[in-house]
Structures are given as structure tokens and as C-alpha cells.
C-alpha positions in Angstrom: 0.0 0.0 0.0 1.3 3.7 -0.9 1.4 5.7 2.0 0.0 9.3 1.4 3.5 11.3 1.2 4.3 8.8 -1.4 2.0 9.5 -3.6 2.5 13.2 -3.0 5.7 13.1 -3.9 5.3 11.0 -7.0 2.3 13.8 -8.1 4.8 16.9 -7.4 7.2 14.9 -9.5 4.9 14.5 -12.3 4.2 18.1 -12.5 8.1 19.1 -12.3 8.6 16.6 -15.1 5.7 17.7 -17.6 6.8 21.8 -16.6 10.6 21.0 -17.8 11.2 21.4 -21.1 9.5 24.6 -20.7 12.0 26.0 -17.8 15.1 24.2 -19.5 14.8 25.7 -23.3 13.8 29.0 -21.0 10.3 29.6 -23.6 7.3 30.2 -21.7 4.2 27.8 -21.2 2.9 28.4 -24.9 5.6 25.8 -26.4 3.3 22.8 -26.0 5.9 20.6 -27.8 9.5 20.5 -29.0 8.9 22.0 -32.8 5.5 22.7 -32.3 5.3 26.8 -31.7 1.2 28.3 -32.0 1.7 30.6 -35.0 0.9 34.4 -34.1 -2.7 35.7 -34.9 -3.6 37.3 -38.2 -4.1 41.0 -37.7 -8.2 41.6 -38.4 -8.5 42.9 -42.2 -12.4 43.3 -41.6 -14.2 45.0 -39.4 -17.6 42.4 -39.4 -17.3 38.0 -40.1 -18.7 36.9 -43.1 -21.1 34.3 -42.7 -23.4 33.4 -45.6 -26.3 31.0 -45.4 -28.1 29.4 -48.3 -30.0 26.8 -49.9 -28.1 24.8 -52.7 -30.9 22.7 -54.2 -33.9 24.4 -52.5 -37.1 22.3 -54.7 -35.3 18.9 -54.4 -38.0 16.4 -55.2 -36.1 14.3 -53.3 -37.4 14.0 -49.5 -33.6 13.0 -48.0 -30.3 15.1 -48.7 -27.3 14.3 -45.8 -23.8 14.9 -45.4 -22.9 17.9 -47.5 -19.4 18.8 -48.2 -17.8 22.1 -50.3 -14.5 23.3 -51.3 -12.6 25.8 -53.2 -10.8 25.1 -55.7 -7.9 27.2 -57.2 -10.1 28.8 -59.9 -12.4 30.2 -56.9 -15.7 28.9 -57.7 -17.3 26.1 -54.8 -18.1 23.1 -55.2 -20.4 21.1 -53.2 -21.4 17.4 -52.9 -23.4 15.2 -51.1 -26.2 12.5 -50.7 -29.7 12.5 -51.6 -32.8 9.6 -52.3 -36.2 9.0 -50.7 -34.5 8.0 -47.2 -30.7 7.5 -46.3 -29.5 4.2 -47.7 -32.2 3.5 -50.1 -31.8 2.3 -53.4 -32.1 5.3 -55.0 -29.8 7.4 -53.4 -27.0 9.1 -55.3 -23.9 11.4 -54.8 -25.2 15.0 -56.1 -22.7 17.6 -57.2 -23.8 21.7 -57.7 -20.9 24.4 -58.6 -20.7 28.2 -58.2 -18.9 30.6 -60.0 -16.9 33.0 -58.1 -19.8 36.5 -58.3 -22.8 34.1 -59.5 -25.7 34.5 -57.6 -27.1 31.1 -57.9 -25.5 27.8 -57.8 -25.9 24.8 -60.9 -28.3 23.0 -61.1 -27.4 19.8 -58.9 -26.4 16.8 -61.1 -26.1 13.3 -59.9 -21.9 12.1 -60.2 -22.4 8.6 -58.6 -24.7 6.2 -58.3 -25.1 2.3 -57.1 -25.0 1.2 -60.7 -22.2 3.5 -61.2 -20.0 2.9 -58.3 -20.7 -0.8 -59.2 -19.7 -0.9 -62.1 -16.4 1.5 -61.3 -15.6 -1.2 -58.4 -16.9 -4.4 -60.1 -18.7 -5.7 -56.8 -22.4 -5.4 -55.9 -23.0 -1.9 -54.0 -25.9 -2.0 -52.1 -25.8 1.8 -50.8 -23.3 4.5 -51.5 -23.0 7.6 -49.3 -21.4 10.3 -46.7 -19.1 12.0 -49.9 -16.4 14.7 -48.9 -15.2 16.7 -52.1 -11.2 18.1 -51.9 -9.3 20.4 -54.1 -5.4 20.5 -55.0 -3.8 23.3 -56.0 -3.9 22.0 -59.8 -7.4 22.2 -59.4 -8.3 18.5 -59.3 -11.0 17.7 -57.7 -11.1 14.5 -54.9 -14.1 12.8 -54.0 -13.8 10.1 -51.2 -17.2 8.3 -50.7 -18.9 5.3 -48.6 -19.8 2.0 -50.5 -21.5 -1.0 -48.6 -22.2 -4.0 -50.4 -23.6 -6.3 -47.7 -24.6 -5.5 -44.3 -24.9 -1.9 -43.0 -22.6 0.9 -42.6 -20.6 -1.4 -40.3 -19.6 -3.0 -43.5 -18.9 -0.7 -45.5 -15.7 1.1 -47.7 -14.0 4.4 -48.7 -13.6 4.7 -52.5 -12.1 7.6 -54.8 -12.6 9.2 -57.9 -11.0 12.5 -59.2 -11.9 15.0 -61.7 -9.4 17.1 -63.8 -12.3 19.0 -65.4 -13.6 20.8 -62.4 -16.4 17.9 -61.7 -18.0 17.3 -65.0 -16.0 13.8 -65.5 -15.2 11.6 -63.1 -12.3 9.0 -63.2 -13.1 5.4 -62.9 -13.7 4.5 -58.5 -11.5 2.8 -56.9 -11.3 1.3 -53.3 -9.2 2.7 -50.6 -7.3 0.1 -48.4 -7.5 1.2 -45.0 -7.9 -2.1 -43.2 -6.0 -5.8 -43.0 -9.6 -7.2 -41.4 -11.2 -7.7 -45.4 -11.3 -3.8 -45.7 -14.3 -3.5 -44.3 -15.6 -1.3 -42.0 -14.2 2.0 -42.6 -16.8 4.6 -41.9 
């Protein structure tokens, strides 16, 4: 059993130890790590935030849209992506895509870029659902769209895949599955 002034001395040591490197390179307690230094704030350039909010695809026949995701792209439009059907996982759901132009007032119209029958056929397995999209940019301007497959079970069961577009989303390269996992790369959600 540890007597009391035991453990008090092992808890004063702890806090000596993690206060340290701080009192030995002589920086003060914003120097979380060795090599890790919290950058200096960006002087204010406007006086109010900017904070927009909008509808993308505001008469959507379609009852279910989830998971939305935009980026920017080096030309300066945004692109947006995500998943709509008649309820999440359906058969019917597909990964939607809508563009703006940098100074447009309106976004495109919303286009469907993947599809079950699609992403099937890109993959060359069954896909019983395809979902939860997240859309990146590179400074080329290529487009990166990492999506959720599941071909049987539920979401438990399911895979990352990726496409790319060079075109700024009006063609899509051919999908292919991510290996994230030795356990039948499954599961990946």
C-alpha cells in the first residue's frame, strides 16, 4: 500500500517533469511541444465576419439530402457534394454535385456524379448503398471525391472509395477502393 507522502511526492514529480522542457529551453508555457510553436494571430483585415447562409438545391423532389461537403478550388468557384434519395440508404440514393462561379448569384443545377449502378460498375462488386461524400481540391485544381460503399450488411460493412476529376467535376475518373484495413477492408466509416 502507498502511503500518502508517497503518492504526493510522485504527483509533485509529475508536474516538475511535464513543466521542464519549458524552464530548460527557458520559452514560456505556450511551447506545447519540442517544434510545435502556436503561429501568431492574423491581424483583423475586416471590421464584421462573413457568414453566408443558403439553400443549394432548395425544390429537391427528393425527401432526403445528408452529409454535404464544399470546397474551393484554385479557380475560386465552390463546389459542393453530397447524398440525396427518398430515405438514407435507399436504393435510390445518389452522390449529387452543384458548382458556383466566383460573383454568380445562384449555384448549378445539382447533377447526380455517382450512383449504385455506377459505383458498381467503377468497383466491379455489388453496392448495395453509396454515401457520406467529402469533395477536396489540390492546387492543380483536381477535384477529390472520397465516398462510402456498402455491399452487404450496414454501414458497419462498409468502404472508402475515390474518384477524381481534372475538369472541375464534369467527369469523373473510374472509382477505386481505398485500403485502410488488414480485417477484409471493411468497415471504414
Amino acid at each position: 500500500m502507498t502511503r500518502p507522502a508517497t503518492r504526493g511526492a510522485w504527483a509533485l514529480l509529475a508536474v516538475a517533469l511535464s513543466c521542464a522542457p519549458a524552464i530548460w529551453s527557458g520559452s514560456d508555457a505556450s511551447m506545447v511541444a519540442t517544434g510545435f510553436v502556436i503561429p501568431p494571430a492574423k491581424p483583423d483585415t475586416q471590421t464584421e465576419a462573413l457568414f453566408r447562409s443558403e439553400f443549394i438545391n432548395p425544390d429537391s423532389a427528393l425527401p432526403m439530402s445528408h452529409v454535404a461537403s464544399i470546397c474551393e478550388p484554385a479557380d475560386g468557384r465552390l463546389v459542393a457534394v453530397w447524398y440525396a434519395g427518398s430515405r438514407e440508404g435507399a436504393r435510390d440514393v445518389a452522390l449529387y454535385l452543384a458548382a458556383r462561379d466566383p460573383g454568380a448569384a445562384e449555384w448549378s443545377a445539382p447533377r447526380a456524379i455517382m450512383t449504385r449502378a455506377s459505383a458498381a460498375r467503377d468497383l466491379n462488386r455489388p453496392i448495395k448503398k453509396v454515401g457520406n461524400a467529402i469533395v477536396f481540391a489540390d492546387d492543380a485544381g483536381t477535384l477529390r471525391l472520397v465516398f462510402v460503399t456498402v455491399s452487404l450488411g450496414g454501414w458497419s460493412c462498409s468502404s472508402l472509395n475515390l474518384t477524381r476529376s481534372v475538369d472541375g467535376g464534369a467527369t469523373w475518373s473510374r472509382s477505386e477502393r481505398l485500403t485502410l484495413s488488414a480485417f477484409f477492408n471493411m468497415s471504414e466509416l
